[in-house]
mmCIF file as gemmi writes it, N, C-alpha and C atoms, coordinates in Angstrom:
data_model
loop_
_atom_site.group_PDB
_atom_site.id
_atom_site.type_symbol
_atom_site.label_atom_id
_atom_site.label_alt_id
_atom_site.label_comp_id
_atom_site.label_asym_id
_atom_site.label_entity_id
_atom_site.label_seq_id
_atom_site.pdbx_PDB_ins_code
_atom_site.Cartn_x
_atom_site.Cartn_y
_atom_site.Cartn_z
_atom_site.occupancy
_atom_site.B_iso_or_equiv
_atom_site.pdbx_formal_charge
_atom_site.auth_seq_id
_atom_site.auth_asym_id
_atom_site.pdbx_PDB_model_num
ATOM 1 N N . UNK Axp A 1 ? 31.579 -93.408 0.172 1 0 ? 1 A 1
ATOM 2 C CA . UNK Axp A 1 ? 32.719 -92.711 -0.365 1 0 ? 1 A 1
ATOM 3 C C . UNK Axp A 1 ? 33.063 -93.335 -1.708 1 0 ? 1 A 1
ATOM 4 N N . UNK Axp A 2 ? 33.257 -92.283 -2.348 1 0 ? 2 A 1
ATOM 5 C CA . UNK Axp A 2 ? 33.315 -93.071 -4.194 1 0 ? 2 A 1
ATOM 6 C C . UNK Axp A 2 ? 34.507 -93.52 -4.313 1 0 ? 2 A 1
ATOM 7 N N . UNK Axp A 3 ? 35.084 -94.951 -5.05 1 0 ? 3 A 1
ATOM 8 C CA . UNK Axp A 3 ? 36.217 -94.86 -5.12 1 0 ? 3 A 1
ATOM 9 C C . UNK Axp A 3 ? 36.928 -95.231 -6.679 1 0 ? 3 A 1
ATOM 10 N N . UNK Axp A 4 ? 38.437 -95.26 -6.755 1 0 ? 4 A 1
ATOM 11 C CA . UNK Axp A 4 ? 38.51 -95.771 -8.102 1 0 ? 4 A 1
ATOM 12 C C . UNK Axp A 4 ? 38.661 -97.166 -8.373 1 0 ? 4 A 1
ATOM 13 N N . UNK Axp A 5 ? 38.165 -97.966 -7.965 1 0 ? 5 A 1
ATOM 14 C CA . UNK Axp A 5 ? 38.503 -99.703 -7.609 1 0 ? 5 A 1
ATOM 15 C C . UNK Axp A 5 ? 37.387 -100.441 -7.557 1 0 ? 5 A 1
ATOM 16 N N . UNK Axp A 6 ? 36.42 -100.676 -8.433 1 0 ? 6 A 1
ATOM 17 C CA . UNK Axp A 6 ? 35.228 -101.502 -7.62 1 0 ? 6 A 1
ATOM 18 C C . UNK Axp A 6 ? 35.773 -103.355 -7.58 1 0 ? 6 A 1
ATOM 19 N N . UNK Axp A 7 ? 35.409 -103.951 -7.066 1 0 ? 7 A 1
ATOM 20 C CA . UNK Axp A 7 ? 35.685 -105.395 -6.897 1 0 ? 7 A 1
ATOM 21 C C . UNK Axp A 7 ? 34.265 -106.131 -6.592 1 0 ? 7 A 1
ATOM 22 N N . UNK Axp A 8 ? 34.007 -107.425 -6.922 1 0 ? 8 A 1
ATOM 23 C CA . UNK Axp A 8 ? 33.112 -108.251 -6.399 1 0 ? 8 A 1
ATOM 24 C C . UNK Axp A 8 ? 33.609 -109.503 -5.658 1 0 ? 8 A 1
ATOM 25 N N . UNK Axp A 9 ? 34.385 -109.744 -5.295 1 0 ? 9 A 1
ATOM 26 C CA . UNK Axp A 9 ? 34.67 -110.86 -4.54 1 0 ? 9 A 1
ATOM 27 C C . UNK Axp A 9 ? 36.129 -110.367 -3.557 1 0 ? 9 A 1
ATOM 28 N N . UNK Axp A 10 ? 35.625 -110.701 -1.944 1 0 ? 10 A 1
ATOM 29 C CA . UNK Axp A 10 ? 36.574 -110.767 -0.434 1 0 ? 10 A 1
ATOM 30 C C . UNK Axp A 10 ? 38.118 -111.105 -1.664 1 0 ? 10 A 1
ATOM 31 N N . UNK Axp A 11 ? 38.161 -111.518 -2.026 1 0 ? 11 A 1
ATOM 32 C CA . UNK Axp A 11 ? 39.929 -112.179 -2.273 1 0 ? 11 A 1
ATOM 33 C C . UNK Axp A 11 ? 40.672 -110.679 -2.84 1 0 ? 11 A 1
ATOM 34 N N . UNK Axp A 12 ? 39.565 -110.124 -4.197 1 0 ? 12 A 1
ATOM 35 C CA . UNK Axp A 12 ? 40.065 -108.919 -4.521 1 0 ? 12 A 1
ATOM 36 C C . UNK Axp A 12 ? 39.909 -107.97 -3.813 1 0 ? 12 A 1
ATOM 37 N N . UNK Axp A 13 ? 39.512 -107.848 -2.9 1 0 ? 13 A 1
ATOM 38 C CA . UNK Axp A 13 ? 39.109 -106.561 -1.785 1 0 ? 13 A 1
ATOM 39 C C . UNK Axp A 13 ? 40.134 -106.81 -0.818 1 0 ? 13 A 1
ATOM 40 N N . UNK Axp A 14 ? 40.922 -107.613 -0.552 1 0 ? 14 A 1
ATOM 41 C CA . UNK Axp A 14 ? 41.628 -108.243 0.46 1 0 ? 14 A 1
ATOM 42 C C . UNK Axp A 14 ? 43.117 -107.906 -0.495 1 0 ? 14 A 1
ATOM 43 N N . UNK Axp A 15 ? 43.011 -108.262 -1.502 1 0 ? 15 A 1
ATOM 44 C CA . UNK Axp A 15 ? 44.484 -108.292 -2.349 1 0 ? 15 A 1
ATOM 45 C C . UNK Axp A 15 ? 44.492 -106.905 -2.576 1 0 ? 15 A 1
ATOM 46 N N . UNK Axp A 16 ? 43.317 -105.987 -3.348 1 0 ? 16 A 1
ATOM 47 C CA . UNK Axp A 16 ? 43.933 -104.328 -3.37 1 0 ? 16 A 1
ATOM 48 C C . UNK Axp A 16 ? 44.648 -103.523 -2.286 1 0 ? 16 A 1
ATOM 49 N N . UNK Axp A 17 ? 43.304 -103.977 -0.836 1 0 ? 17 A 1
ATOM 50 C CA . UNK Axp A 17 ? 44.254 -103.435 0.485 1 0 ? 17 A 1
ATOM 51 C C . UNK Axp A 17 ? 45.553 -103.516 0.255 1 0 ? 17 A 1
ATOM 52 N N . UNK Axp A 18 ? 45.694 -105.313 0.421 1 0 ? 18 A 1
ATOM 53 C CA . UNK Axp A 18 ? 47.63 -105.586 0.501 1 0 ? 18 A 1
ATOM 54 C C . UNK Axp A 18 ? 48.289 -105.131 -0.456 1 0 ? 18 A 1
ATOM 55 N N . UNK Axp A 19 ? 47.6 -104.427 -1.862 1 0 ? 19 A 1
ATOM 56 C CA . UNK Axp A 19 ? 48.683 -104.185 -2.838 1 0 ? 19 A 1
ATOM 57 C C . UNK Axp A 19 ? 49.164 -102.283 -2.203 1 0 ? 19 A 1
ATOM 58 N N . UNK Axp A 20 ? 48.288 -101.832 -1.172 1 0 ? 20 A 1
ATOM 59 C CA . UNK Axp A 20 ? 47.827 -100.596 -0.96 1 0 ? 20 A 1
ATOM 60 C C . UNK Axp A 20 ? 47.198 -99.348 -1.79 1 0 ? 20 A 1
ATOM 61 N N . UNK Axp A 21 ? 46.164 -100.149 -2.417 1 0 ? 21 A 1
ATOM 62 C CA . UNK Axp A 21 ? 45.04 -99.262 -3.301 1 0 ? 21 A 1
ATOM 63 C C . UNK Axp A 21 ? 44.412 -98.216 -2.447 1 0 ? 21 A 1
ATOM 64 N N . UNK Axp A 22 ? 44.328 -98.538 -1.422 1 0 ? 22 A 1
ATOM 65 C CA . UNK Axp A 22 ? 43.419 -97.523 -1.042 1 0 ? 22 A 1
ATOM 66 C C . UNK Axp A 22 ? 43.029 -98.443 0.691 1 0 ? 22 A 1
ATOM 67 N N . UNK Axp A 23 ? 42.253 -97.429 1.376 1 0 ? 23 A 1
ATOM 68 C CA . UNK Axp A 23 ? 41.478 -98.034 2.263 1 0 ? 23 A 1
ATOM 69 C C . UNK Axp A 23 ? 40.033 -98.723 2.419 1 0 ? 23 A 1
ATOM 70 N N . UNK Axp A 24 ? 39.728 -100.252 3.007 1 0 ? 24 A 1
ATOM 71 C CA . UNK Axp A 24 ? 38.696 -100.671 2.889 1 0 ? 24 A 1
ATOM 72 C C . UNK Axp A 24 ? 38.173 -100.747 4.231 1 0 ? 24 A 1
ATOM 73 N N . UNK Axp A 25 ? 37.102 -101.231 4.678 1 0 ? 25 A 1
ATOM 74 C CA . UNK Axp A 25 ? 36.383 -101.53 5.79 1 0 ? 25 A 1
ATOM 75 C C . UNK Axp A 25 ? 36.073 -102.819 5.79 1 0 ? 25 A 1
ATOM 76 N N . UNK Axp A 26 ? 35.951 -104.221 6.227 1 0 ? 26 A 1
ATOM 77 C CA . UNK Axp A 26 ? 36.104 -105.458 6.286 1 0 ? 26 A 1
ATOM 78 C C . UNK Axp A 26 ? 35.887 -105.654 7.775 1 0 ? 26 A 1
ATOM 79 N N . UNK Axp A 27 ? 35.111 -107.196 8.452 1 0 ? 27 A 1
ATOM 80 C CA . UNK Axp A 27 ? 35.467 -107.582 9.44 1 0 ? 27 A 1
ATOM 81 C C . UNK Axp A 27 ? 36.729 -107.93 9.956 1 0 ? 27 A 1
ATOM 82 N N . UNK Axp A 28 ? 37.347 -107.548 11.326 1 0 ? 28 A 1
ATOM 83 C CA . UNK Axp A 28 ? 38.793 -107.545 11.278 1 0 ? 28 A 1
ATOM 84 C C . UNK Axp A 28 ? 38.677 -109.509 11.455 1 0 ? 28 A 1
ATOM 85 N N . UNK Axp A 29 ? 38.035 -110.101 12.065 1 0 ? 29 A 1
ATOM 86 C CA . UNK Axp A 29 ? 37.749 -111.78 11.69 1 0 ? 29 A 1
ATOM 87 C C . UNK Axp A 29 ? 38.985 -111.914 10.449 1 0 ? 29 A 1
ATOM 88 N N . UNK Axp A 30 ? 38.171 -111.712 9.691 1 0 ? 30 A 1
ATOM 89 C CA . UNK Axp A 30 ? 39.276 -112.068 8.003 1 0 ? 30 A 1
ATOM 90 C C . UNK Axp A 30 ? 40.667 -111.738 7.673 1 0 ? 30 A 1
ATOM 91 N N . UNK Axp A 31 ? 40.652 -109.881 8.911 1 0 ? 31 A 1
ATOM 92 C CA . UNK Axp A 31 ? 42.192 -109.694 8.371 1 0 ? 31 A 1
ATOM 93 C C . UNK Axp A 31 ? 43.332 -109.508 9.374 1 0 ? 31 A 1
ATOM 94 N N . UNK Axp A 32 ? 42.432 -110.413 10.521 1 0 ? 32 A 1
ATOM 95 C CA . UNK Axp A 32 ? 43.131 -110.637 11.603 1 0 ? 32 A 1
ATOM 96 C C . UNK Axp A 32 ? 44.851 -110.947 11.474 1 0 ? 32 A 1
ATOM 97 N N . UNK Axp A 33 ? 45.341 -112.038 10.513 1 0 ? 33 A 1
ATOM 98 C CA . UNK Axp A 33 ? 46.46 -112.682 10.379 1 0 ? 33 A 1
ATOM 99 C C . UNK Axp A 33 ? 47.182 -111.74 10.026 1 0 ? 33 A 1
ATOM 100 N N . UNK Axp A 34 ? 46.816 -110.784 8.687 1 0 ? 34 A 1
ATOM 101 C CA . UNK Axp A 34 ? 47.237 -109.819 8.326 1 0 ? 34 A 1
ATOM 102 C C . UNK Axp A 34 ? 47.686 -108.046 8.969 1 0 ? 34 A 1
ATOM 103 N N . UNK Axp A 35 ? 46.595 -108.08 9.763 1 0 ? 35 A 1
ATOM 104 C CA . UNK Axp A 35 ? 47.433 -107.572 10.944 1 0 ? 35 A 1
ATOM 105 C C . UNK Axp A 35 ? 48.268 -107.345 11.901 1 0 ? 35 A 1
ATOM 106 N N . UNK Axp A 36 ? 48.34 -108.358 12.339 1 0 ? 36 A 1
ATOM 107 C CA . UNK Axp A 36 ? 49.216 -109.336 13.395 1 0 ? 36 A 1
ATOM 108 C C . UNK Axp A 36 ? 50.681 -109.323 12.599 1 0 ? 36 A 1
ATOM 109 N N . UNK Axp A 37 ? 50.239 -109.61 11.568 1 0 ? 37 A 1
ATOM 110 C CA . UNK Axp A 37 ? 51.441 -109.606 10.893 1 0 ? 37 A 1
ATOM 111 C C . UNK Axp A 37 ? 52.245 -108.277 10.106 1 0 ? 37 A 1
ATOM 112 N N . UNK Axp A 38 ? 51.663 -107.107 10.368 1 0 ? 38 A 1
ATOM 113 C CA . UNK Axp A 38 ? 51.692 -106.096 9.705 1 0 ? 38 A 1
ATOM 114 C C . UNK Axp A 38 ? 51.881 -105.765 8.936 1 0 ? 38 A 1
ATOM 115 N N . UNK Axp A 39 ? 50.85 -106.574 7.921 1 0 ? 39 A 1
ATOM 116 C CA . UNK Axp A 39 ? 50.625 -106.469 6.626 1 0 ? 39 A 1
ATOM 117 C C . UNK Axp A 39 ? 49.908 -105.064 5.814 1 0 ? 39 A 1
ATOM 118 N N . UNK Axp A 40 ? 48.696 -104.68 7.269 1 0 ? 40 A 1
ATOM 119 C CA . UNK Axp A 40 ? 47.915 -104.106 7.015 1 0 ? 40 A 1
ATOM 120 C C . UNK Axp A 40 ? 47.689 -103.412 8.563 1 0 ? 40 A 1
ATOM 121 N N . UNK Axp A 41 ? 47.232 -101.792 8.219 1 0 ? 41 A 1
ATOM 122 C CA . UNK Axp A 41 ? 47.415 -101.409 9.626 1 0 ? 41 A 1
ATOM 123 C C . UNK Axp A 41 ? 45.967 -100.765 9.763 1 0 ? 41 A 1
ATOM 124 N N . UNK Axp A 42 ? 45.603 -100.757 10.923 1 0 ? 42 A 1
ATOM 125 C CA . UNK Axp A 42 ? 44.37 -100.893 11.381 1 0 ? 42 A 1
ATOM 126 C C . UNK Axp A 42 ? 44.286 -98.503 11.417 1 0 ? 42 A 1
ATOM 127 N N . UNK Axp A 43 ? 43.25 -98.185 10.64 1 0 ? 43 A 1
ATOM 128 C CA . UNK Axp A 43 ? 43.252 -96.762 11.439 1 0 ? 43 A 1
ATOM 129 C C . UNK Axp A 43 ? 41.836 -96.58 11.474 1 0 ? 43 A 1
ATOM 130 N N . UNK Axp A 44 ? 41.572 -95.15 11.667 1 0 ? 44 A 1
ATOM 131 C CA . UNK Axp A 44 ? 40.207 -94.896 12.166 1 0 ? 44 A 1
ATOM 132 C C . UNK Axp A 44 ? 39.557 -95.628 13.381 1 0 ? 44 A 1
ATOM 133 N N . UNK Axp A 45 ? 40.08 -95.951 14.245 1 0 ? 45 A 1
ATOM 134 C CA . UNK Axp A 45 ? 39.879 -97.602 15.08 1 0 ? 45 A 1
ATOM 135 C C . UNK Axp A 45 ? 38.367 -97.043 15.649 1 0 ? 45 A 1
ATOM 136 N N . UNK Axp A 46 ? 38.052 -95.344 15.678 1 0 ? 46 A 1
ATOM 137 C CA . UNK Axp A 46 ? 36.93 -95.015 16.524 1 0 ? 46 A 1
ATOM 138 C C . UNK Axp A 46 ? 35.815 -95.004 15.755 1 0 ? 46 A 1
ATOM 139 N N . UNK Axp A 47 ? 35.741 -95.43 14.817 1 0 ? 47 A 1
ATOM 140 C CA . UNK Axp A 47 ? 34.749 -95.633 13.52 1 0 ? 47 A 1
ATOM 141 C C . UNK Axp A 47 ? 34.537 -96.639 13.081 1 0 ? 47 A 1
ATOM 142 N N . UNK Axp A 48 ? 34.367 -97.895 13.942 1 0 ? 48 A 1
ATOM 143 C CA . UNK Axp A 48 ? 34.395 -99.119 13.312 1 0 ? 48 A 1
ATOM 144 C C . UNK Axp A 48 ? 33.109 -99.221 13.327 1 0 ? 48 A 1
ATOM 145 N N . UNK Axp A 49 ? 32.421 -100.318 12.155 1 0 ? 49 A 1
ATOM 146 C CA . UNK Axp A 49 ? 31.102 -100.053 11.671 1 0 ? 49 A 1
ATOM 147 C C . UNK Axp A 49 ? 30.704 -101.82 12.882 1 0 ? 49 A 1
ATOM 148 N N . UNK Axp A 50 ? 28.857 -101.436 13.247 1 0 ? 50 A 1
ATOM 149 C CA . UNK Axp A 50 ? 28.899 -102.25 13.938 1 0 ? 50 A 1
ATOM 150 C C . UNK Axp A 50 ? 28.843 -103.632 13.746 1 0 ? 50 A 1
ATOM 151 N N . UNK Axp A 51 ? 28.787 -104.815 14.598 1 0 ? 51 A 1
ATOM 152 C CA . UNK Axp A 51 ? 29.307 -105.94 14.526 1 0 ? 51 A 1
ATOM 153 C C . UNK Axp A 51 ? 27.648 -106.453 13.57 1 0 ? 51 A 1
ATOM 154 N N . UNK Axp A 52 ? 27.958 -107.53 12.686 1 0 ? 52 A 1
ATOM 155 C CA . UNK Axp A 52 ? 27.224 -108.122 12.1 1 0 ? 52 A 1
ATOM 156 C C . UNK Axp A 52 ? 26.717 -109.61 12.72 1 0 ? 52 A 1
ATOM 157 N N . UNK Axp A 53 ? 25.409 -109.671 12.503 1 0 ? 53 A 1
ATOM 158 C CA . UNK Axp A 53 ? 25.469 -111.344 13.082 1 0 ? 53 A 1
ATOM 159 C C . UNK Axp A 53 ? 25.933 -112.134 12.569 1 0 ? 53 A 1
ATOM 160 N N . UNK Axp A 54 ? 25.754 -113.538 12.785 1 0 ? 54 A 1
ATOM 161 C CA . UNK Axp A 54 ? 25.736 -114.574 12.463 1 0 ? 54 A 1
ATOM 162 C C . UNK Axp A 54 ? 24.951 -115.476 12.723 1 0 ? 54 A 1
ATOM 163 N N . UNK Axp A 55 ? 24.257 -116.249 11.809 1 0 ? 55 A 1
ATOM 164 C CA . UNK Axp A 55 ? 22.925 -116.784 11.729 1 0 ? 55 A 1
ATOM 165 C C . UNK Axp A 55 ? 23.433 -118.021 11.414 1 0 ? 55 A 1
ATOM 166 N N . UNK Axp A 56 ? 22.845 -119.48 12.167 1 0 ? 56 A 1
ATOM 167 C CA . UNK Axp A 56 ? 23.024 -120.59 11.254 1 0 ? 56 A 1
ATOM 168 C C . UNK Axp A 56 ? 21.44 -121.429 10.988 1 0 ? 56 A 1
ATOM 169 N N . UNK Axp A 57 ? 21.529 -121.686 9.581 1 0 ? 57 A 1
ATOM 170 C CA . UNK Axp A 57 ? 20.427 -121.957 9.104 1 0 ? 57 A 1
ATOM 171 C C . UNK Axp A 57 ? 19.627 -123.293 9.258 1 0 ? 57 A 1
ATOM 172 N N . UNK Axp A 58 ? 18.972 -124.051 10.197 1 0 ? 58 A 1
ATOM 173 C CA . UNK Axp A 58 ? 18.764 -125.434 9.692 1 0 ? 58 A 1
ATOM 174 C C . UNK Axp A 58 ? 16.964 -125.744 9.786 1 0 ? 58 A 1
ATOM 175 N N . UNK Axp A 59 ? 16.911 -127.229 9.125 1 0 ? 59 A 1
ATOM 176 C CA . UNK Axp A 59 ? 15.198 -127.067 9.244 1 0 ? 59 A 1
ATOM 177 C C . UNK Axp A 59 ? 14.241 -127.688 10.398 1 0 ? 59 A 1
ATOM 178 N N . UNK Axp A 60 ? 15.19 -127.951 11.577 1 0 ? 60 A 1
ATOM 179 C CA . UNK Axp A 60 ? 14.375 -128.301 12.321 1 0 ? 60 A 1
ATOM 180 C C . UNK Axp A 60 ? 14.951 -129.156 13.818 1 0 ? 60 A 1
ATOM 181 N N . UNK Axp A 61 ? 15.263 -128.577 15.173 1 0 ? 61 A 1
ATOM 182 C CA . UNK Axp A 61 ? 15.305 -129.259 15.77 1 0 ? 61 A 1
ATOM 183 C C . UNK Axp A 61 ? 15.314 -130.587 16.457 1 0 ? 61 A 1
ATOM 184 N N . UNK Axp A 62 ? 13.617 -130.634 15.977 1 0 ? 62 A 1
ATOM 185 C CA . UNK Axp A 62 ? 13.414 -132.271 16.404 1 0 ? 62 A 1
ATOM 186 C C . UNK Axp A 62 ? 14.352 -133.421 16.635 1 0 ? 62 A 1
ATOM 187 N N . UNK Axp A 63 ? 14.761 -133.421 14.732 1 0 ? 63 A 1
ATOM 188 C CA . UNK Axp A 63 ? 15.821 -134.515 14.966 1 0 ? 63 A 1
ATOM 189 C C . UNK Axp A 63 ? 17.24 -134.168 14.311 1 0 ? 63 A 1
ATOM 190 N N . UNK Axp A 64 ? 17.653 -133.042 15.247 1 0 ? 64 A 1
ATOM 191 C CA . UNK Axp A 64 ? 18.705 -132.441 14.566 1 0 ? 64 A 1
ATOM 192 C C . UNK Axp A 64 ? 20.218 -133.711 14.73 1 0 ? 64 A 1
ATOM 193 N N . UNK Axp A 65 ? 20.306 -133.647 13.35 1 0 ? 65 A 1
ATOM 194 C CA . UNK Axp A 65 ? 21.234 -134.612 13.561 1 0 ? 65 A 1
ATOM 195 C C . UNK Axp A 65 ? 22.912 -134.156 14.382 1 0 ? 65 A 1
ATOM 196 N N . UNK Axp A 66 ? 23.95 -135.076 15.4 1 0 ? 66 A 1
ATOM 197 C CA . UNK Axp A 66 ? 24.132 -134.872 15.84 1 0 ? 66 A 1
ATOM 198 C C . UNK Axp A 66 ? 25.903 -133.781 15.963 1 0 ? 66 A 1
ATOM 199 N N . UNK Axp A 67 ? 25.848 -134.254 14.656 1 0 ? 67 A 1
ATOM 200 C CA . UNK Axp A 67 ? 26.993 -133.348 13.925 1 0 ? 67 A 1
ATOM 201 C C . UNK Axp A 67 ? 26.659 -132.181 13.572 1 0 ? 67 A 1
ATOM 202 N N . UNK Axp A 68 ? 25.701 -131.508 13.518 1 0 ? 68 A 1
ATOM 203 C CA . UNK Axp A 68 ? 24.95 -130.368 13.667 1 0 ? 68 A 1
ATOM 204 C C . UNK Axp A 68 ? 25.133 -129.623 14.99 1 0 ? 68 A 1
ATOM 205 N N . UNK Axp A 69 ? 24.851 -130.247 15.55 1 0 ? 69 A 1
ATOM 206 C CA . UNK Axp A 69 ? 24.882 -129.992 17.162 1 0 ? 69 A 1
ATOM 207 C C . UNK Axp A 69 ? 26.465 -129.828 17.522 1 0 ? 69 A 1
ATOM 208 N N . UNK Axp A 70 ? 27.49 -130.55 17.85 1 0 ? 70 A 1
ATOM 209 C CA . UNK Axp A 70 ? 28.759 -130.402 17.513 1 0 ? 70 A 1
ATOM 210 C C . UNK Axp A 70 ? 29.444 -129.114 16.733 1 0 ? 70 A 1
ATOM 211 N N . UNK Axp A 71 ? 28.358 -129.037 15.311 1 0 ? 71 A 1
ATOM 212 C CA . UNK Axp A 71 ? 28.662 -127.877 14.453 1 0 ? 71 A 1
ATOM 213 C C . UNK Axp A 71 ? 28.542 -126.672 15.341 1 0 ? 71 A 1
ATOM 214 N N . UNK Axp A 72 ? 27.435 -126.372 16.104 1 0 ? 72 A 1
ATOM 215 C CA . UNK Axp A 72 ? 26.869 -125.179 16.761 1 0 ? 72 A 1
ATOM 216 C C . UNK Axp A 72 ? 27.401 -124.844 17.711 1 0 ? 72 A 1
ATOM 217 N N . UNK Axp A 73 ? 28.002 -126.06 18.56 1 0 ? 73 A 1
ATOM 218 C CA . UNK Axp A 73 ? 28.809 -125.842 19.732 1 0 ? 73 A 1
ATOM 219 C C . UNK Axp A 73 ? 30.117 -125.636 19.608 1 0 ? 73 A 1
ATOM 220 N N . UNK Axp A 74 ? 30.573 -125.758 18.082 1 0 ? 74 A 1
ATOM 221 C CA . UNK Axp A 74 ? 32.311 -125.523 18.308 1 0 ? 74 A 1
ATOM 222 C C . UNK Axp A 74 ? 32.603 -124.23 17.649 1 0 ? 74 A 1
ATOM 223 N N . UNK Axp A 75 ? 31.452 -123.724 16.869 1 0 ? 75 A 1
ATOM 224 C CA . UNK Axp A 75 ? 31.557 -121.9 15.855 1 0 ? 75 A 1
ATOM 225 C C . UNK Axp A 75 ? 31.746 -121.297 16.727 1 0 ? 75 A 1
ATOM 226 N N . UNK Axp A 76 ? 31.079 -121.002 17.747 1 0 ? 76 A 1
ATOM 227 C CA . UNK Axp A 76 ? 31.844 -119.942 18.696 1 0 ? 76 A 1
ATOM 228 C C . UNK Axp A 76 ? 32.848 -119.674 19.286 1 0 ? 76 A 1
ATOM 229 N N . UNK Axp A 77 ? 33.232 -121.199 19.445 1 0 ? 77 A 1
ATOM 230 C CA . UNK Axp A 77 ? 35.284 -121.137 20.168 1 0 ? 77 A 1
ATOM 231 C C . UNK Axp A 77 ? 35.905 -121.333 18.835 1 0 ? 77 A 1
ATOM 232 N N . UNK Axp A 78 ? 35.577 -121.497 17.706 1 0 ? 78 A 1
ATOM 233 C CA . UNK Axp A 78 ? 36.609 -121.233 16.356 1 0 ? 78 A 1
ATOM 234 C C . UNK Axp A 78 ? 36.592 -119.681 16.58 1 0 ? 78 A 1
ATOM 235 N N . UNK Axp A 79 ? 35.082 -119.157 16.578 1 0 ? 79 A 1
ATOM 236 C CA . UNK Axp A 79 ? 35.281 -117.629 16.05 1 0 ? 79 A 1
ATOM 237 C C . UNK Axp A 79 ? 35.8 -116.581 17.108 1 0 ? 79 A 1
ATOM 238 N N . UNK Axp A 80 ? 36.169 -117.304 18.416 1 0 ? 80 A 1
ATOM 239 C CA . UNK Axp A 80 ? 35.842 -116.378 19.544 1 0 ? 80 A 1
ATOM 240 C C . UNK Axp A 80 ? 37.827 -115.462 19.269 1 0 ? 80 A 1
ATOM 241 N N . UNK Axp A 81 ? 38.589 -116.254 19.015 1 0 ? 81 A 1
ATOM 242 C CA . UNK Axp A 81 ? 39.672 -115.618 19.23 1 0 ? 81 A 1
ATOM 243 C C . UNK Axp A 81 ? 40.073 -114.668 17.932 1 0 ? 81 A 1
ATOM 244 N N . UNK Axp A 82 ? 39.055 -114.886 16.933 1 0 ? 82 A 1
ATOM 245 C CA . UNK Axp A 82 ? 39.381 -114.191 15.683 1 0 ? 82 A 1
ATOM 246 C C . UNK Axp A 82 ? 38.286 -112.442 15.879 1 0 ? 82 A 1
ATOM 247 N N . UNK Axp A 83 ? 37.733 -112.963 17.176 1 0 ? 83 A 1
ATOM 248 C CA . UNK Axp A 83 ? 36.824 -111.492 17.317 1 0 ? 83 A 1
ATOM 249 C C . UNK Axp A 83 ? 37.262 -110.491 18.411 1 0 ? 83 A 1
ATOM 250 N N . UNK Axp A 84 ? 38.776 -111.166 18.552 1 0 ? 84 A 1
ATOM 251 C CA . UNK Axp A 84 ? 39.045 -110.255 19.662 1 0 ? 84 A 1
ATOM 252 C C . UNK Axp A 84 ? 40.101 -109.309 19.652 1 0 ? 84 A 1
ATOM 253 N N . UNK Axp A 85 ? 39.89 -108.985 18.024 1 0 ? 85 A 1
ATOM 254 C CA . UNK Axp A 85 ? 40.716 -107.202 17.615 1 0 ? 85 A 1
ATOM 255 C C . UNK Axp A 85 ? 40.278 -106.144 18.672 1 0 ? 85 A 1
């Protein structure tokens, strides 16, 4: 959909919403707070585009160091309550 606003960076895509430029599509993750807070109101809810992964990148098991490990095991309970729009 063409619009009159292009942006390259989440902060300005996030600030036009809140200024109410127009409507965007975004993971609700990011605009969770802003919702909640009814900053920003959620529509189309039956058209939400599907979920994206998340990949974490490293080079090698073997001797994965152990803060790594820690890292991997705590992303999912950071992200779990921000995915549950």
């Amino acid at each position: 959909m063409p619009g009159a606003l292009t942006v390259n960076t989440t902060a300005a895509y996030e600030g036009a919403a809140l200024a109410g430029l127009g409507i965007i599509q975004v993971p609700c993750a990011g605009m969770l707070a802003h919702l909640q807070a009814g900053r920003l109101v959620e529509i189309l809810p039956e058209w939400r585009a599907a979920p994206m992964p998340v990949s974490l990148l490293y080079p090698n098991r073997r001797h994965l160091p152990r803060r790594v490990q820690v890292f991997m095991q705590w992303l999912p309970e950071l992200m779990a309550p921000r995915l549950q729009a």
